[in-house]
OpenMM code with the backbone's topology and positions (N, CA, C; nanometers):
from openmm import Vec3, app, unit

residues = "UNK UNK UNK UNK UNK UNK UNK UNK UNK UNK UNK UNK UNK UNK UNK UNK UNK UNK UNK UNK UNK UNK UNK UNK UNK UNK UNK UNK UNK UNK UNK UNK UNK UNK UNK UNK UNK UNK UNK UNK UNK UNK UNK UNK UNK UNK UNK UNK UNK UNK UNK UNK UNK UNK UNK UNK UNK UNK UNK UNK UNK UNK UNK UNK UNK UNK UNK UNK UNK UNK UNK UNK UNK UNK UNK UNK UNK UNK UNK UNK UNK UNK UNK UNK UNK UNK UNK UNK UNK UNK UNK UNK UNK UNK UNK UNK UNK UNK UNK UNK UNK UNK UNK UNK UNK UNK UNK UNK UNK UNK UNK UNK UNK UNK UNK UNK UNK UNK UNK UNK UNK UNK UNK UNK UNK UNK UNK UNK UNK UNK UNK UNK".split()
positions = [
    Vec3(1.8778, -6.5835, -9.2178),
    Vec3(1.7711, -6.6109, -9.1260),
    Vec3(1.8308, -6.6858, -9.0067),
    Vec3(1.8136, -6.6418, -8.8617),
    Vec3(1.8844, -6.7206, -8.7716),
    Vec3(1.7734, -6.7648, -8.6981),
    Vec3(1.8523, -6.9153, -8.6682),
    Vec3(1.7552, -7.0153, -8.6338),
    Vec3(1.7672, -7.0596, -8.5029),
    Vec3(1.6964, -7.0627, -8.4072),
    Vec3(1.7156, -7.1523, -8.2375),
    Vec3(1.6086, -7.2229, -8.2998),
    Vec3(1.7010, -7.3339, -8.2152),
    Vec3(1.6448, -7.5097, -8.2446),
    Vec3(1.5640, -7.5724, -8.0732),
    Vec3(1.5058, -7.5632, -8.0814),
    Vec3(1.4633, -7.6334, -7.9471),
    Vec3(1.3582, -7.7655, -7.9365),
    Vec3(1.4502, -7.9050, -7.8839),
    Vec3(1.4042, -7.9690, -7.9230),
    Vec3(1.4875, -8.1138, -7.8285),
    Vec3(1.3985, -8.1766, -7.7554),
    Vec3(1.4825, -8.2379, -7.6213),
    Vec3(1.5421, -8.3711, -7.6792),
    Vec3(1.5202, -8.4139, -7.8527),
    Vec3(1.6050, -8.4898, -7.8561),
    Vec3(1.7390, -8.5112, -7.9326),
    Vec3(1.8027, -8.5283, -7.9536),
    Vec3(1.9591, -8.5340, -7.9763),
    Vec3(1.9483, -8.5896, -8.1156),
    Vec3(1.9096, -8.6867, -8.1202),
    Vec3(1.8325, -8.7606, -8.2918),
    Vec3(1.7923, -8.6414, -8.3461),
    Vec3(1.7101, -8.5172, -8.3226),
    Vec3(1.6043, -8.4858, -8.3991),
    Vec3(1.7152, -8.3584, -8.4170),
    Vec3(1.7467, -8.3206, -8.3130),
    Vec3(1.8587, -8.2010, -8.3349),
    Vec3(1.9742, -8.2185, -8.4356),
    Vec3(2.0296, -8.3231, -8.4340),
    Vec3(2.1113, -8.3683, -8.5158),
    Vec3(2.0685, -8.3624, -8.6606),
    Vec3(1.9419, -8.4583, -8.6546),
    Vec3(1.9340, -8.4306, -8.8053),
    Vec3(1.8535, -8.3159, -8.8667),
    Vec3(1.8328, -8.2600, -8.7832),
    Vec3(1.7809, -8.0601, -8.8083),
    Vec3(1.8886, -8.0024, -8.8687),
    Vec3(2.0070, -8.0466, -8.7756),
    Vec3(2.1227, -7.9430, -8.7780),
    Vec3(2.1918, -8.0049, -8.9301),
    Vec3(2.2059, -8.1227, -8.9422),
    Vec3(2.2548, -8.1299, -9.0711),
    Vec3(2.1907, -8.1233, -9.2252),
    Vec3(2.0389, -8.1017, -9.2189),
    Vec3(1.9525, -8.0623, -9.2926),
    Vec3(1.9452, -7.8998, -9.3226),
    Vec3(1.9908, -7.8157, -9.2290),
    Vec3(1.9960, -7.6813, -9.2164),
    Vec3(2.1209, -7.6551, -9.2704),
    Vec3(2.2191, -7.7299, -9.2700),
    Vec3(2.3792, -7.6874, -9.3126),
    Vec3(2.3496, -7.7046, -9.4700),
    Vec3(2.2850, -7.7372, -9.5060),
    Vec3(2.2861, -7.7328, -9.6662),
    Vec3(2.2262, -7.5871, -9.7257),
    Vec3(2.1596, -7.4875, -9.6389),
    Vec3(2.1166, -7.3756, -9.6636),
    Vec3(2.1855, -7.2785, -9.6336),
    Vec3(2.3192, -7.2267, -9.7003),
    Vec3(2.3901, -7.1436, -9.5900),
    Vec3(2.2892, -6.9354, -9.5465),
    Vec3(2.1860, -6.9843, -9.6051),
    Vec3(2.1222, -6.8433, -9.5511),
    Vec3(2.0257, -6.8860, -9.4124),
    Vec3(2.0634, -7.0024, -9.3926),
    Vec3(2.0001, -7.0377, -9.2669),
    Vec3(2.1067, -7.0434, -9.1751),
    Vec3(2.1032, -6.9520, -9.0335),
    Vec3(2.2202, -7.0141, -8.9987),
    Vec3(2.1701, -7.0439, -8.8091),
    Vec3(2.1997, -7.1288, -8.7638),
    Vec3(2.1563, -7.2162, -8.6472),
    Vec3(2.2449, -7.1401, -8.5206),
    Vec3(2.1857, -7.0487, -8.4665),
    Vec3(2.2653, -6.9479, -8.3572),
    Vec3(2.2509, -7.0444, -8.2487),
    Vec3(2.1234, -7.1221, -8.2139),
    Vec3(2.1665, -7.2075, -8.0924),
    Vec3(2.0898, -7.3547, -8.0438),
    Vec3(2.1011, -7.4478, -8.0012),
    Vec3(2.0262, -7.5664, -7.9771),
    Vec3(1.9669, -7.5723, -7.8500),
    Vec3(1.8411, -7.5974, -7.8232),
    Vec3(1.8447, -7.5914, -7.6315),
    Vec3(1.7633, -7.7680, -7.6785),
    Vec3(1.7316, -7.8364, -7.5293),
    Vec3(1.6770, -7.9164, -7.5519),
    Vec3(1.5914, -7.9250, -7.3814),
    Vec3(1.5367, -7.8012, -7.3556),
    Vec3(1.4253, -7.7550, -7.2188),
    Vec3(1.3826, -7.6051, -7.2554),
    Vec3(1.2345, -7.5788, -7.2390),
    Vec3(1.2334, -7.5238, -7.2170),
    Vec3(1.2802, -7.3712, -7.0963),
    Vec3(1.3329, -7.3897, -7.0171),
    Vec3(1.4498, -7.2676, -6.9564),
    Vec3(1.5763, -7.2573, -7.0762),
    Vec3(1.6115, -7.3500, -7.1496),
    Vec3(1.7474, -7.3012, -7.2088),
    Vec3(1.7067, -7.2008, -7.3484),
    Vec3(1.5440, -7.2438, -7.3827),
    Vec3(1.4944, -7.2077, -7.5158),
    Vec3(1.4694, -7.0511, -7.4498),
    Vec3(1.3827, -7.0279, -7.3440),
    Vec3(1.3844, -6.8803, -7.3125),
    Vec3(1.5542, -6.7941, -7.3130),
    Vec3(1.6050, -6.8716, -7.2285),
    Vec3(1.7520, -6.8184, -7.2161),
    Vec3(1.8008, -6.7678, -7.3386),
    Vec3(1.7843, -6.8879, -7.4588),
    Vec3(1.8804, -6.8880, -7.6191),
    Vec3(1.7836, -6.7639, -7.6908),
    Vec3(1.6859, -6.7931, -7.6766),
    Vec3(1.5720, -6.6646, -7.7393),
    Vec3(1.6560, -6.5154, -7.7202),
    Vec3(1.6526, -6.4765, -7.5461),
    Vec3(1.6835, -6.3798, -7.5009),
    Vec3(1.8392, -6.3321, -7.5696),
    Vec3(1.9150, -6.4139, -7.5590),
    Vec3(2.0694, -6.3421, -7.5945),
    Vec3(2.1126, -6.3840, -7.7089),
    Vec3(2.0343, -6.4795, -7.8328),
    Vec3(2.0937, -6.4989, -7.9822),
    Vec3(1.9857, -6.4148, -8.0704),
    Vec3(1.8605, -6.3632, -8.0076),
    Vec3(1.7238, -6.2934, -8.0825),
    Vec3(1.7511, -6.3755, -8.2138),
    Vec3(1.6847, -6.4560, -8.2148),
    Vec3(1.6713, -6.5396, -8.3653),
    Vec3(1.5690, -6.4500, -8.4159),
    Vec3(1.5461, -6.5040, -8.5619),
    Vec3(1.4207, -6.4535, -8.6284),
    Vec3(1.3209, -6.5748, -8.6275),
    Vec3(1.3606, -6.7166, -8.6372),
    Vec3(1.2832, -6.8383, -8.6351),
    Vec3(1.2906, -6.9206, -8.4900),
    Vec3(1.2350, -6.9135, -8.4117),
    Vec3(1.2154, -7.0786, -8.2978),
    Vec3(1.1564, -7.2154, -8.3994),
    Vec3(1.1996, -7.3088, -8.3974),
    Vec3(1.2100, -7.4501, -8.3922),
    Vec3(1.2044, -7.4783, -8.3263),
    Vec3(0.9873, -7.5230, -8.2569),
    Vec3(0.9898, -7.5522, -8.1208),
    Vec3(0.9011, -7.6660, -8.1289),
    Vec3(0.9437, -7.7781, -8.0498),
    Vec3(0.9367, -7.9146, -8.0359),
    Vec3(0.7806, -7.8317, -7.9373),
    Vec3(0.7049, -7.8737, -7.9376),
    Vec3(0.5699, -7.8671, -7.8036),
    Vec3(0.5892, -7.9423, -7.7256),
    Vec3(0.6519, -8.0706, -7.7425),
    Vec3(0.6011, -8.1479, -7.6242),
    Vec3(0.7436, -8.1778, -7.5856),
    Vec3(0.8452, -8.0699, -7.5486),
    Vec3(0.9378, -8.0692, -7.4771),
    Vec3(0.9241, -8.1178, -7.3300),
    Vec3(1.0102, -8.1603, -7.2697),
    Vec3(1.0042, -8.1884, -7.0569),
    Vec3(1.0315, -8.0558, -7.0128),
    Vec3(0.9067, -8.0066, -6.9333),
    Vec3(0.8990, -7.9164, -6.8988),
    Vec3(0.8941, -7.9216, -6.7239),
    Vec3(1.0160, -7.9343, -6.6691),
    Vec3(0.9908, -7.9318, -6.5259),
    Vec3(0.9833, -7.7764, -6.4354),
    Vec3(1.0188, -7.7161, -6.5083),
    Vec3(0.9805, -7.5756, -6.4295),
    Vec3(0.8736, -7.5307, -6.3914),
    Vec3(0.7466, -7.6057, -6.5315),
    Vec3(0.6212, -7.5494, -6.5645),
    Vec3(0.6071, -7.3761, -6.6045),
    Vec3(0.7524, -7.4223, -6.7273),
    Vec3(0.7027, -7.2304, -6.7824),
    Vec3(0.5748, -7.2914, -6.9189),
    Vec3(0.5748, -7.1003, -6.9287),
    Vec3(0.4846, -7.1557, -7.0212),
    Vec3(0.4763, -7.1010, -7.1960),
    Vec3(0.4380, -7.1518, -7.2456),
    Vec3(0.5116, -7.1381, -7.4188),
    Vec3(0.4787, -6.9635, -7.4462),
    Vec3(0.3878, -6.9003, -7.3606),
    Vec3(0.3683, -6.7232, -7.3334),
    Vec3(0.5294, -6.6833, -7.3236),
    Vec3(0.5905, -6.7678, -7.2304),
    Vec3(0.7038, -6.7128, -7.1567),
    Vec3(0.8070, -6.7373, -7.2955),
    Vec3(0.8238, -6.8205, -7.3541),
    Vec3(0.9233, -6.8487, -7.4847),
    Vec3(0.8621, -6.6982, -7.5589),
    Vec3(0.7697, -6.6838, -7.6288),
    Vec3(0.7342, -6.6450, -7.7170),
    Vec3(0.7885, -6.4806, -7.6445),
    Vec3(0.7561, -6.4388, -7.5351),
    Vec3(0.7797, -6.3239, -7.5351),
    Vec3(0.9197, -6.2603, -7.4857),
    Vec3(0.9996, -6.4122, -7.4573),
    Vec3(1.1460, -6.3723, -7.4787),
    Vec3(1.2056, -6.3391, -7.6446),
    Vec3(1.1263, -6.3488, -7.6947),
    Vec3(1.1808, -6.3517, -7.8853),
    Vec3(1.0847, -6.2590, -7.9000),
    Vec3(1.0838, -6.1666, -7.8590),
    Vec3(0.9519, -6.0328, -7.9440),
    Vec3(1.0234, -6.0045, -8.0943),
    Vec3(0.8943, -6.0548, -8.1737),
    Vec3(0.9192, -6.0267, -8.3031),
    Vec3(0.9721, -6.1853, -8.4121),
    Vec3(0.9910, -6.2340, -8.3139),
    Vec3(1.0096, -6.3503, -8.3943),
    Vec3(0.9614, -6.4732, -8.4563),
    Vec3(0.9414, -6.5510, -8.5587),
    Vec3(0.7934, -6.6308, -8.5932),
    Vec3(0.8525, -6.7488, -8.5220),
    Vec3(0.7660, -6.8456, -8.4663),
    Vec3(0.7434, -6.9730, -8.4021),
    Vec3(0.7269, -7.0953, -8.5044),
    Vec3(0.8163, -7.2038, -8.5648),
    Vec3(0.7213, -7.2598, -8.6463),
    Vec3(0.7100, -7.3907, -8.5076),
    Vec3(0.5865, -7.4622, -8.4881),
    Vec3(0.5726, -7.5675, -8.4001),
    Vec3(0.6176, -7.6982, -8.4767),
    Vec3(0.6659, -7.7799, -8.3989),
    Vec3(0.6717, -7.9133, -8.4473),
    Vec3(0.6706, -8.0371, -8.3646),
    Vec3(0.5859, -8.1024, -8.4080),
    Vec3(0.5509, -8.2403, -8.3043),
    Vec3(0.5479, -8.3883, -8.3990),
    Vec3(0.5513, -8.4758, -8.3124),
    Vec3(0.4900, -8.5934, -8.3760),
    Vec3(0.3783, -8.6093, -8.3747),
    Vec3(0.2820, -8.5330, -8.2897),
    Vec3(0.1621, -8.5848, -8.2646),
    Vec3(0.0851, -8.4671, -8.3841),
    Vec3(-0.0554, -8.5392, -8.4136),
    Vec3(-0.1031, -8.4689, -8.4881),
    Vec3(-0.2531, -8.4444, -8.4688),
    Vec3(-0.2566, -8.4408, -8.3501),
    Vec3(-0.4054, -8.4516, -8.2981),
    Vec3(-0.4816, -8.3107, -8.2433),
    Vec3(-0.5751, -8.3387, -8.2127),
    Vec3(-0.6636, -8.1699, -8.1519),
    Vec3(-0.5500, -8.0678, -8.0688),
    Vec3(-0.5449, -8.1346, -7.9625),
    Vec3(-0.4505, -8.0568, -7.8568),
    Vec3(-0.3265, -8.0040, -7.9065),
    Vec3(-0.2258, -8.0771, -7.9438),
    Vec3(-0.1305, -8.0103, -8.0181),
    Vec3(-0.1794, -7.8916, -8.1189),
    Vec3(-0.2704, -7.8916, -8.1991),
    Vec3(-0.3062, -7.8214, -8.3109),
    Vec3(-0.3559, -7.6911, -8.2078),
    Vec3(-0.3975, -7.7226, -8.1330),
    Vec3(-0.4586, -7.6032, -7.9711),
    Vec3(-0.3647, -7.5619, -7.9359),
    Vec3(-0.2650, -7.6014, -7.9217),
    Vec3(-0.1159, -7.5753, -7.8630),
    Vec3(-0.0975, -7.4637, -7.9259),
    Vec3(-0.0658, -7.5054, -8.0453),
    Vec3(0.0581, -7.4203, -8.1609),
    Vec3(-0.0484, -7.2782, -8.1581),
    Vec3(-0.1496, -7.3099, -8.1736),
    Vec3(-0.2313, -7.2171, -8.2007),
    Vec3(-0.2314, -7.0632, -8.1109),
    Vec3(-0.2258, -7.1690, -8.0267),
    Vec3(-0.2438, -7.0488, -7.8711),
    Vec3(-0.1015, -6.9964, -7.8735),
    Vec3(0.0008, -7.0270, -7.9156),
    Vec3(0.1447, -6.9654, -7.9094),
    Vec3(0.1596, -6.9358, -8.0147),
    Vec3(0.0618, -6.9187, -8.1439),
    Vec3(0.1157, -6.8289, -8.2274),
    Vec3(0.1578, -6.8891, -8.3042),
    Vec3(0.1964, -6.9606, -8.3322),
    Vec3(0.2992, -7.0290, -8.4077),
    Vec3(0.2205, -6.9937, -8.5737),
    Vec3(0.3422, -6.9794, -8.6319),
    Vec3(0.3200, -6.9452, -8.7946),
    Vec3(0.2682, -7.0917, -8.8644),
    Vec3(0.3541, -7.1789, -8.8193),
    Vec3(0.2893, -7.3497, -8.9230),
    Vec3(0.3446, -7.4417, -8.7411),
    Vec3(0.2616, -7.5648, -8.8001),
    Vec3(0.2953, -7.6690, -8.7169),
    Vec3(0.3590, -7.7798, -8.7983),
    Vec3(0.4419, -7.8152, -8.7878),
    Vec3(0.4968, -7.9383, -8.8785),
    Vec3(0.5077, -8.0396, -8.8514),
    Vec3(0.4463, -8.2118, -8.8892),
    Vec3(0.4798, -8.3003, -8.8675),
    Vec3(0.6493, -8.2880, -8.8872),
    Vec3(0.6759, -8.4042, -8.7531),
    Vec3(0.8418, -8.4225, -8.7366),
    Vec3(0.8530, -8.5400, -8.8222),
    Vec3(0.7901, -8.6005, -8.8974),
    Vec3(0.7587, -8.6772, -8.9905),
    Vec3(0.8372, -8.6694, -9.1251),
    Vec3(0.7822, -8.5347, -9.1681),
    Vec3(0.7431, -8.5315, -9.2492),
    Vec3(0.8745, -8.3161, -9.2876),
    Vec3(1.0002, -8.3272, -9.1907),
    Vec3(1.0170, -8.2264, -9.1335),
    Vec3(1.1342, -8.2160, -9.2497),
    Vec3(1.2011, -8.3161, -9.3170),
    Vec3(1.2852, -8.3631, -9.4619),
    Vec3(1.2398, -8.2076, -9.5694),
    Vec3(1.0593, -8.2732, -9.5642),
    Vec3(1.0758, -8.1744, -9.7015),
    Vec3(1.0196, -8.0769, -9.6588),
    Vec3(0.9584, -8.0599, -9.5564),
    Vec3(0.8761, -7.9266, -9.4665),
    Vec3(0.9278, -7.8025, -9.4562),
    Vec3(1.0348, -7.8732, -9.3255),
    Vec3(1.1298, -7.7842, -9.2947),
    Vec3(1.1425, -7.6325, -9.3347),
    Vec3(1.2611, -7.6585, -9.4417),
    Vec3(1.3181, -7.5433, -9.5290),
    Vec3(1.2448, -7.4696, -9.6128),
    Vec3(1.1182, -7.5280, -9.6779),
    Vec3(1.0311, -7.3777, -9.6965),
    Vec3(0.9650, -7.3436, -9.6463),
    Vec3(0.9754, -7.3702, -9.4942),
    Vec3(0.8974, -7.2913, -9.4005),
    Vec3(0.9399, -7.2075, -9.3958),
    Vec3(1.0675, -7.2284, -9.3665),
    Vec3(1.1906, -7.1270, -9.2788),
    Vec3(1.1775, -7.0136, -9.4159),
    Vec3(1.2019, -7.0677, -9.5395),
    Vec3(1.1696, -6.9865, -9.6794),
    Vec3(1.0672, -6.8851, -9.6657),
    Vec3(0.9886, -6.9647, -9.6128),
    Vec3(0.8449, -6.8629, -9.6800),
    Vec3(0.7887, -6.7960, -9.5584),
    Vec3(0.8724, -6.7786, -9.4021),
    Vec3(0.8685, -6.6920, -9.3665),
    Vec3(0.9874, -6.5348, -9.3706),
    Vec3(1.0403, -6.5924, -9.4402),
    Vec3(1.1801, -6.5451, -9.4785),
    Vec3(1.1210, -6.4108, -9.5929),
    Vec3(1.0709, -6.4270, -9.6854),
    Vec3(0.9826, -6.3966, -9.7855),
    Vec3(0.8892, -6.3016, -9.7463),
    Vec3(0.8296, -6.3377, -9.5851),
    Vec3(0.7236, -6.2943, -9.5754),
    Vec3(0.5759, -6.3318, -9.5649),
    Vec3(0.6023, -6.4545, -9.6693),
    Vec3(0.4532, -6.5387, -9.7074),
    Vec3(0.4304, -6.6426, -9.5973),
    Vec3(0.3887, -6.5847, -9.4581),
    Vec3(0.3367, -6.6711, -9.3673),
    Vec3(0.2265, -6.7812, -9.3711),
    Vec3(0.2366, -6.9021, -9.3861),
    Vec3(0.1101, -6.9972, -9.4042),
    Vec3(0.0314, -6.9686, -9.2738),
    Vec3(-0.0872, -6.9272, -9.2532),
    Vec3(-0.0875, -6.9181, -9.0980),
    Vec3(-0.1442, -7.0284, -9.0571),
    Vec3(-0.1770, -7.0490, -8.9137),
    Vec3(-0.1830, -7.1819, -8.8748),
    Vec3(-0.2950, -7.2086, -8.9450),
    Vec3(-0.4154, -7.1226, -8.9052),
    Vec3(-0.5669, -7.1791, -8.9227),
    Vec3(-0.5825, -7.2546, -9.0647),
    Vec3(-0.5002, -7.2119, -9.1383),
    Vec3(-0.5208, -7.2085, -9.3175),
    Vec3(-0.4746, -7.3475, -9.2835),
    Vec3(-0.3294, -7.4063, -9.2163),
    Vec3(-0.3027, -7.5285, -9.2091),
    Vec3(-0.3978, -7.5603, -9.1621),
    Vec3(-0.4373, -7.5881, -9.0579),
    Vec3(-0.5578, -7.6763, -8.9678),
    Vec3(-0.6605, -7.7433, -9.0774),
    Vec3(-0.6823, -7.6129, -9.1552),
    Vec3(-0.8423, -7.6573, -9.2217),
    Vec3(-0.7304, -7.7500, -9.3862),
    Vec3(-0.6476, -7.7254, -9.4224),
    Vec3(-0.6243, -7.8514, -9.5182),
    Vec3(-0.5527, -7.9262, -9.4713),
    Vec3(-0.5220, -7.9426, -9.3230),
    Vec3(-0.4955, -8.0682, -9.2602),
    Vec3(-0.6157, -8.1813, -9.2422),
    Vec3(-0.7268, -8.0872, -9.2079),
    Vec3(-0.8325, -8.2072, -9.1938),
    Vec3(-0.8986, -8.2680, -9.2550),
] * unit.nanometer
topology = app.Topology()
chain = topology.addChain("A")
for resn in residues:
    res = topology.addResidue(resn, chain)
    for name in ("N", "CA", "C"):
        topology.addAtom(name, app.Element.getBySymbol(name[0]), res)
């Protein structure tokens, strides 16, 4: 399963990246930490998974349409710290397969990446409603 990581901080990438090295069927084709580098890495590594931070610095003002349809075909899982309406609106509107507390991303993580791997997509809405 190949993975782009996108995610503007260096802490969080880091410990993604060494949480992911313990899976060798996961394998991490590229890191961006802006959205322009995440369209760019989408376009020329075609992952099957984005690892996408939402509340990346976005000075271009692209928009998460523009990520998603540089990766045609590929699942989105979202991940934030925040855990509130808007974010949950966010992920939603881009598709995203799960949203994951960055919290909570230790034991999350890897059967996400699993259980879209599998096939067995959690979809968001199903999260939303036993999130609340």
């Amino acid at each position: 399963m190949k993975v782009l990581l996108a995610d503007d901080s260096e802490v969080m990438r880091r410990s993604i990246r060494r949480l992911l090295k313990e899976y060798p069927e996961i394998e991490l084709v590229a890191e961006t930490f802006n959205f322009q580098q995440t369209i760019q890495a989408a376009k020329e590594r075609v992952p099957d998974v984005i690892l996408l931070d939402l509340h990346m610095p976005n000075p271009e003002n692209l928009t998460l349409e523009q990520i998603k349809a540089a990766c045609e075909g590929c699942q989105i899982i979202a991940i934030s710290v925040f855990n509130d309406e808007e974010t949950k609106t966010l992920a939603e509107k881009l598709g995203a397969a799960e949203l994951l507390d960055k919290i909570d991303l230790g034991e999350q993580l890897v059967p996400s990446i699993q259980r879209l791997k599998r096939g067995l997509i959690w979809f968001i809405s199903i999260f939303f409603e036993r999130a609340r």
